[in-house]
C-alpha positions in Angstrom: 9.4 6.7 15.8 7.1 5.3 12.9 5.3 2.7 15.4 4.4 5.9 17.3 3.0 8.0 14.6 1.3 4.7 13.2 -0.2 4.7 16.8 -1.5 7.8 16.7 -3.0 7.5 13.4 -4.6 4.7 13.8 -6.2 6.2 16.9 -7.4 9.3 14.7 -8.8 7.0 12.0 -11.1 5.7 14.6 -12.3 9.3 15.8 -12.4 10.2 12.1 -14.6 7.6 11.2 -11.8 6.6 8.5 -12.4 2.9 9.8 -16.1 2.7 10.7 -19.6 0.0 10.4 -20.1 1.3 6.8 -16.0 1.2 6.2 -14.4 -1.9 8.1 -11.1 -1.6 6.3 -9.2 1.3 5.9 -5.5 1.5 5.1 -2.8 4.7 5.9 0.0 5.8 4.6 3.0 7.6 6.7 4.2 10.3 4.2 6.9 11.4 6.2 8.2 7.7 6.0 7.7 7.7 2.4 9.6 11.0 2.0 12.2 9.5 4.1 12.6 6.2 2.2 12.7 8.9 -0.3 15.8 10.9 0.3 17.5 7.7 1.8 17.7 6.4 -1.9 18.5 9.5 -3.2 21.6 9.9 -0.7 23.1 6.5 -0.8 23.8 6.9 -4.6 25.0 10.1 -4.7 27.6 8.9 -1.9 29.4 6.3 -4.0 28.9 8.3 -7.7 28.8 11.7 -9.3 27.1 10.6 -12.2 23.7 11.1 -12.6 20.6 8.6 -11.5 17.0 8.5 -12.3 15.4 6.7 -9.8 12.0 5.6 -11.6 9.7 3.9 -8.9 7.9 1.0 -10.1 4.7 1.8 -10.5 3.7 -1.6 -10.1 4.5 -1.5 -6.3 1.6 1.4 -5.3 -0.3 2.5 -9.1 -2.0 5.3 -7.0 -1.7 9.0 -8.8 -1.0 10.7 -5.5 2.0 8.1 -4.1 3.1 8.8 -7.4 3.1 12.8 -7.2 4.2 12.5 -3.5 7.8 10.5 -4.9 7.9 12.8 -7.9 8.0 15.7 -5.7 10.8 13.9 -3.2 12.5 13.4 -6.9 11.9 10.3 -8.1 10.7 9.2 -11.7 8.9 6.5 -13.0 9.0 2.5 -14.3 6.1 1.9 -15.9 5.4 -1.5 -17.5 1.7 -1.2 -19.2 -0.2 1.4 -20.9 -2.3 1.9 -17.5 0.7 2.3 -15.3 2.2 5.0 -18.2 -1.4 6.8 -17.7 -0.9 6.7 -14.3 3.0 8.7 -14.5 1.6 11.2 -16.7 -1.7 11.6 -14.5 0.7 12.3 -11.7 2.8 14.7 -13.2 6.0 12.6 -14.0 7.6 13.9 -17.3 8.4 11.7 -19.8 12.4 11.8 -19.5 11.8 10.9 -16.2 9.6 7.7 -17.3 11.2 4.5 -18.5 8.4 1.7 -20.1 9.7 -2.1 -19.5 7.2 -4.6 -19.9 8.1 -8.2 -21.7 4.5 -7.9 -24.1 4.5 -4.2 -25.4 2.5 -3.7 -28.3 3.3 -1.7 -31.4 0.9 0.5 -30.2 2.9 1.2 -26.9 6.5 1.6 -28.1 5.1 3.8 -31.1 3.7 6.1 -27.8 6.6 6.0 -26.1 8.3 7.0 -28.5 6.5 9.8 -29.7 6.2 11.0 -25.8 10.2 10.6 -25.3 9.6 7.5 -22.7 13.1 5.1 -22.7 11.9 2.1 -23.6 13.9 -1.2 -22.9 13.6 -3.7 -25.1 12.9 -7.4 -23.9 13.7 -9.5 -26.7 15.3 -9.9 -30.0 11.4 -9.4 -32.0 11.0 -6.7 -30.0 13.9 -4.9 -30.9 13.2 -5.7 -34.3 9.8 -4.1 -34.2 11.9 -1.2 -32.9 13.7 -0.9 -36.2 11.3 0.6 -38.3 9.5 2.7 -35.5 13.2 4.6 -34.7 13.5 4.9 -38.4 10.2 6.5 -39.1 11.2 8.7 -36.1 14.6 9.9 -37.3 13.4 10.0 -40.9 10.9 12.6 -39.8 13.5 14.8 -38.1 12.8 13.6 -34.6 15.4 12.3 -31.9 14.4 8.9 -30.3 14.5 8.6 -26.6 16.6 6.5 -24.9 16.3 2.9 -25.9 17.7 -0.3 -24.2 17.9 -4.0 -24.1 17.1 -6.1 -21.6 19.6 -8.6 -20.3 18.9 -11.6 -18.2 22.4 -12.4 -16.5 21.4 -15.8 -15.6 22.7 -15.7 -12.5 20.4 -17.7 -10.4 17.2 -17.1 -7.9 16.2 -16.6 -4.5 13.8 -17.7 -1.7 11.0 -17.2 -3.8 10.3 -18.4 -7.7 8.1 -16.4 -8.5 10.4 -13.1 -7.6 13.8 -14.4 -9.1 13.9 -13.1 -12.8 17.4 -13.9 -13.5 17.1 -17.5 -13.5 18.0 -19.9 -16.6 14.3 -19.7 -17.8 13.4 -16.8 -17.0 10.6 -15.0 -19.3 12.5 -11.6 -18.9 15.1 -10.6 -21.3 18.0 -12.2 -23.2 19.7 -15.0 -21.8 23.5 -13.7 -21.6 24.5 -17.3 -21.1 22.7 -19.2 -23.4 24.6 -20.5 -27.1 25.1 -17.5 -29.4 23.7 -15.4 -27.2 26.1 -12.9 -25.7 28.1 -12.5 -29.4 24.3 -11.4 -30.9 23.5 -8.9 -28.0 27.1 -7.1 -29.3 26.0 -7.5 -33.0 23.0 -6.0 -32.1 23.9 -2.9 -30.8 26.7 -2.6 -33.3 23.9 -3.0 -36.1 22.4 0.1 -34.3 24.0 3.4 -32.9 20.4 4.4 -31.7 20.7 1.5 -29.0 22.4 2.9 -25.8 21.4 1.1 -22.5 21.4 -2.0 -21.0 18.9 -3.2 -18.1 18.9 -5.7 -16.1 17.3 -6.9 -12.7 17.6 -9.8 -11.1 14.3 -10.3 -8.9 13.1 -8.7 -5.6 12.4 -10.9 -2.4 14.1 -13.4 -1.1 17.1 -12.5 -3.2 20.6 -12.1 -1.6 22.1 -8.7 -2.7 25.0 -10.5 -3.6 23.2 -12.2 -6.3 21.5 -9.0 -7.1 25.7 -7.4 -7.5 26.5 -10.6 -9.5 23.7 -9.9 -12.0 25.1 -6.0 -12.4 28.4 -7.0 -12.5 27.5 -9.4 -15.3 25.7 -6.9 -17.7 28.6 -3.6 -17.0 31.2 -6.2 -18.1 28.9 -6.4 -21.1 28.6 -2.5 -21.8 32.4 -2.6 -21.6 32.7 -5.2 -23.9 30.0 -3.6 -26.0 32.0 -0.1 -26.2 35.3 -1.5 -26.9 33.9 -3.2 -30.0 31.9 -0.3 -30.9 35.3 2.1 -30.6 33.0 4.3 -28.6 31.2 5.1 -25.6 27.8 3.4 -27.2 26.1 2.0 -24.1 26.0 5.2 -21.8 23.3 4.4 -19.4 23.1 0.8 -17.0 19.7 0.4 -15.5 19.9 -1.9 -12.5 16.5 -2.3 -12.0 15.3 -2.6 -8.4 14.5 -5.3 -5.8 15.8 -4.5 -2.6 14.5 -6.7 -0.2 11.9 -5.8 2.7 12.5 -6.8 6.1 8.8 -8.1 7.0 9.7 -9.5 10.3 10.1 -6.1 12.6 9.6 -2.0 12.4 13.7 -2.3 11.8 14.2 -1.1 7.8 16.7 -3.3 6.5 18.4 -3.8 4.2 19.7 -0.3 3.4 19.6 1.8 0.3 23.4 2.9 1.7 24.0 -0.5 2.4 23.2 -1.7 -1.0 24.8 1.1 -3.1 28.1 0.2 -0.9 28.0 -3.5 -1.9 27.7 -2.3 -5.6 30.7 0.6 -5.6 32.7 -2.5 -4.7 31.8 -5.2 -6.4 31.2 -3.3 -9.7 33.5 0.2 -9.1 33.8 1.0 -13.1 30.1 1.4 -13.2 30.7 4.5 -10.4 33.4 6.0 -11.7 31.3 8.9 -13.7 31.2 7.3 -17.5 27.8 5.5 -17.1 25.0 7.1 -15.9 22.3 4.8 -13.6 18.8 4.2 -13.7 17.2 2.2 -10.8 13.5 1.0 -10.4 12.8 0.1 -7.1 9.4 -0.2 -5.6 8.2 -2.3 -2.3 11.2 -0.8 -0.5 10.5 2.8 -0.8 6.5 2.0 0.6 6.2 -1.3 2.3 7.2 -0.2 5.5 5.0 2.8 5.6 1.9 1.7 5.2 -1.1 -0.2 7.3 -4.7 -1.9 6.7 -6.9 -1.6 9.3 -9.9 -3.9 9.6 -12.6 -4.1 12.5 -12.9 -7.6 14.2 -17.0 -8.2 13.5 -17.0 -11.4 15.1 -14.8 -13.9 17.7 -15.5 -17.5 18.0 -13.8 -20.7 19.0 -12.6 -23.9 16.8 -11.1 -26.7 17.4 -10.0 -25.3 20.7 -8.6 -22.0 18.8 -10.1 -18.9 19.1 -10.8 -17.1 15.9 -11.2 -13.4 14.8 -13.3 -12.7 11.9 -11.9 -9.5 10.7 -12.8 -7.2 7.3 -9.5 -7.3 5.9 -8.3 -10.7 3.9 -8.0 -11.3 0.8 -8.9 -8.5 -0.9 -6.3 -6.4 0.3 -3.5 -9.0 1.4 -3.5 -11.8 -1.8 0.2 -12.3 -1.6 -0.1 -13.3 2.3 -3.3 -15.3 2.1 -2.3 -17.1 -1.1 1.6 -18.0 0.1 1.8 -17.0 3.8 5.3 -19.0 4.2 6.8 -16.4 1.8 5.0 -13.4 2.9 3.9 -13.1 6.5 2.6 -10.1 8.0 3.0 -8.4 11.3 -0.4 -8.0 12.9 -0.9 -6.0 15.6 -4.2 -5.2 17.8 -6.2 -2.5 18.8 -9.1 -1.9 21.1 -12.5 0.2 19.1 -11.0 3.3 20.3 -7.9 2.5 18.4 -5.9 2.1 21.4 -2.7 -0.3 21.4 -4.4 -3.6 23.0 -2.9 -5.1 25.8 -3.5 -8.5 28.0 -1.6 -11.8 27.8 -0.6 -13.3 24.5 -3.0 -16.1 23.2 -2.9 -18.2 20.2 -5.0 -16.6 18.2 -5.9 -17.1 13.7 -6.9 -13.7 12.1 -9.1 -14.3 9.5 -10.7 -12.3 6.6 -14.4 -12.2 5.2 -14.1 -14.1 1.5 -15.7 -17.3 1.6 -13.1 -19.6 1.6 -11.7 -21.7 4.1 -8.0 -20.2 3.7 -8.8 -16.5 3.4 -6.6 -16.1 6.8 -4.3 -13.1 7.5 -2.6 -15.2 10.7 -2.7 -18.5 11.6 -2.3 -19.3 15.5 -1.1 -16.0 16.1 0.0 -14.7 20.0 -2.1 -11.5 20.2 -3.6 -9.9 23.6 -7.2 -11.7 22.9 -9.1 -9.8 20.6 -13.5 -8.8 21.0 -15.6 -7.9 18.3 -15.3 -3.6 17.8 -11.4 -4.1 18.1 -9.1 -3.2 15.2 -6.0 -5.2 13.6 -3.5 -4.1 11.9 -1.6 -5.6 9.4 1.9 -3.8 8.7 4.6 -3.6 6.1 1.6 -3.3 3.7 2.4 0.5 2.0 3.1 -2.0 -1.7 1.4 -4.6 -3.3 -1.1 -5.0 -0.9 -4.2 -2.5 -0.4 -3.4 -0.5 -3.5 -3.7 -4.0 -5.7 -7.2 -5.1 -5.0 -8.5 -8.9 -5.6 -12.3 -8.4 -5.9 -13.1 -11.7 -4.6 -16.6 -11.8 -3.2 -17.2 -8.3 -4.8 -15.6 -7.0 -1.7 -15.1 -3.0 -2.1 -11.6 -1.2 -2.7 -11.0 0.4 0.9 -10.3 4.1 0.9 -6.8 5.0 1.3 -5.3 7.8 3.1 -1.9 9.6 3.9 -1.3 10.8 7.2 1.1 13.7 8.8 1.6 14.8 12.4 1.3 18.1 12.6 3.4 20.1 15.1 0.9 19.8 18.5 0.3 16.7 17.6 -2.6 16.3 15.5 -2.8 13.9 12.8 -3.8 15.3 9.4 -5.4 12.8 7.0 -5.3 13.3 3.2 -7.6 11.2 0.7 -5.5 9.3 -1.8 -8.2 7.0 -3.2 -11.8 7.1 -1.9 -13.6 4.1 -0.2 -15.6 1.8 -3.5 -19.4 2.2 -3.2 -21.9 -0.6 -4.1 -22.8 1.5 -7.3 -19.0 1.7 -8.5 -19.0 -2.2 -8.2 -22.1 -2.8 -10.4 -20.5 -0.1 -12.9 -17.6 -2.2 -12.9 -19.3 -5.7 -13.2 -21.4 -4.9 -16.5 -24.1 -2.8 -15.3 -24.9 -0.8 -17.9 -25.1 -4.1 -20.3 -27.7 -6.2 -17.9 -29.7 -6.9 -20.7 -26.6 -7.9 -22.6 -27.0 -11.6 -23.1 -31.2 -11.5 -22.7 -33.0 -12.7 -25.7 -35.4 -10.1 -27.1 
């Protein structure tokens, strides 16, 4: 079970000195969860189409080189949506067929290198794809083939739980409104006006969004790449890229909703998309990591306040912003260890978990029932394998904590791997202007 290999890791990172006085955080990765995750996408679309799929992680959801050679070797591409995040696919090994660029600000720089590497790009906007024109044409004139270029869609079709995740709302910043006045009839003239254009994308948001709403918004944009074809006489649009999303169950080690589960839902709400004339592209991210992935923190100090005891732990801010910023939408399971890295036991108490920034709110649990926890003892907070400890806030110049991937080896030993290195003081300084103190002196 993942709970027991996270277990045993955890207990190894102690003996390794992973999670030590001069390194109070530390965060693992299960690799054989990842790889699982992994071929679980991979299997639930090839059960409901024969057509083929890139599945292009979103590099957004862990911009580490090694997660991203570790997916790439389980088959996966990737969705890049910045200059950076393209350095990162191409530092990791991910070809550029297998790459698609989205972002809603590209610069000419960035599509004229994507389109020189052979990167899809899908356009966000009407300017956009009128920047486009000229770049394709200098491309073709010279004897080249563009890549694979598509437009973004918004299909309007509402939001979820959370605002900030529900991109296929009325105003939403991404895409073209399918709903709004004119709208639809210029997304047909549009491709019509250029045979180069040959996907449509879409995505409807990530958290806190039903996958119903997620089908809805599909549904919406394949009954436009019909309608699309039909005036075109031909098979134009030949690629539908549904984006990602799939929700993350943060409330147990249970992994739900499904990849199989999701692809299901789709093959019947949208079957003409699966019948083997379109082929897919899919960018999901926090639901091929989250579950497989932990920050450990020591407890330095315990104290009581207001009647509450309080842990003072390493791990806050820095490596959890999402939780400490908006903890209604994005609670974390937190579970205790003693300093040997043993699951902690004792009677439940009432307990807030907080971090080191200086600020009154930098808490990871508020009134949380935990066995009671001593200064040396180690939390965990789970689900965090994307957006949390690869996406550092520097608050407090607090360092980047090393990350590491774990296996278990057949007897039983757990084998660490180095994906990024603990941040030393000097790296910090580097990073803040040091080699410019004089900068703003007066000579």
């Amino acid at each position: 079970m993942a709970s027991d290999r996270r277990d045993q890791a955890v207990r190894a990172a102690v003996a390794h000195a992973l999670l030590s006085d001069s390194a109070p955080v530390a965060a693992l990765l299960d690799t054989a969860g990842v790889r699982a995750s992994a071929a679980a996408l991979r299997a639930a679309f090839a059960a409901v189409t024969d057509a083929p799929v890139l599945h292009a992680f979103a590099v957004k959801a862990a911009p580490l080189v090694p997660v991203l050679r570790l997916l790439r070797e389980e088959g996966l591409g990737a969705e890049v949506a910045s200059p950076g995040e393209l350095a990162l696919a191409r530092a990791a090994g991910v070809p550029p067929q297998l790459t698609v660029l989205d972002s809603p600000a590209k610069t000419p720089t960035e599509l004229r290198e994507a389109l020189t590497l052979g990167t899809a790009v899908n356009a966000d906007n009407p300017q956009e794809l009128a920047r486009l024109d000229p770049l394709v044409a200098a491309l073709t004139g010279a004897g080249g083939t563009p890549p694979p270029v598509g437009l973004r869609v918004n299909a309007q079709v509402g939001g979820g739980s959370i605002g900030a995740l529900s991109t296929a709302t009325d105003t939403s910043k991404f895409g073209v409104p399918l709903r709004d006045d004119g709208a639809r009839e210029w997304i047909v003239r549009a491709f019509l006006e250029r045979p180069w254009l040959t996907r449509l994308h879409t995505h409807s948001g990530s958290q806190g969004v039903p996958l119903a709403l997620m089908a809805t918004g599909v549904r919406a944009v394949y009954e436009l790449a019909e309608e699309i074809n039909a005036a075109a006489g031909r098979h134009q649009v030949d690629t539908v890229d549904i984006g990602g999303g799939l929700p993350v169950n943060f409330a147990s080690e249970e992994e739900t909703p499904t990849y199989a589960r999701y692809a299901r839902l789709l093959a019947d709400e949208v079957p003409g998309l699966f019948d083997g004339r379109y082929g897919l592209v899919t960018e999901f991210g926090r639901a091929l990591l989250a579950k497989h992935g932990t920050v450990l923190a020591r407890v330095e100090y315990t104290k009581t306040s207001g009647g509450r005891p309080v842990a003072v732990a390493h791990a806050g801010v820095q490596v959890a912003t999402r939780t400490v910023y908006d903890p209604a939408s994005w609670p974390l399971r937190i579970v205790a260890y003693d300093a040997a890295g043993r699951p902690k036991s004792g009677p439940p108490l009432a307990q807030d978990v907080a971090g080191p920034a200086c600020f009154a709110g930098d808490l990871l649990a508020v009134a949380r029932p935990l066995p009671r926890l001593e200064p040396g003892d180690v939390v965990a907070a789970l689900d965090t394998g994307a957006y949390y400890f690869a996406h550092h806030y520097a608050y407090n110049s607090l360092p980047r904590p090393g990350v590491y991937g774990y296996e278990l080896e057949p007897d039983g030993t757990v084998r660490f791997a180095t994906v990024r290195s603990p941040q030393r003081p000097a790296e910090i300084v580097a990073e803040s202007g040091g080699e410019h103190r004089d900068a703003l002196v007066r000579r």
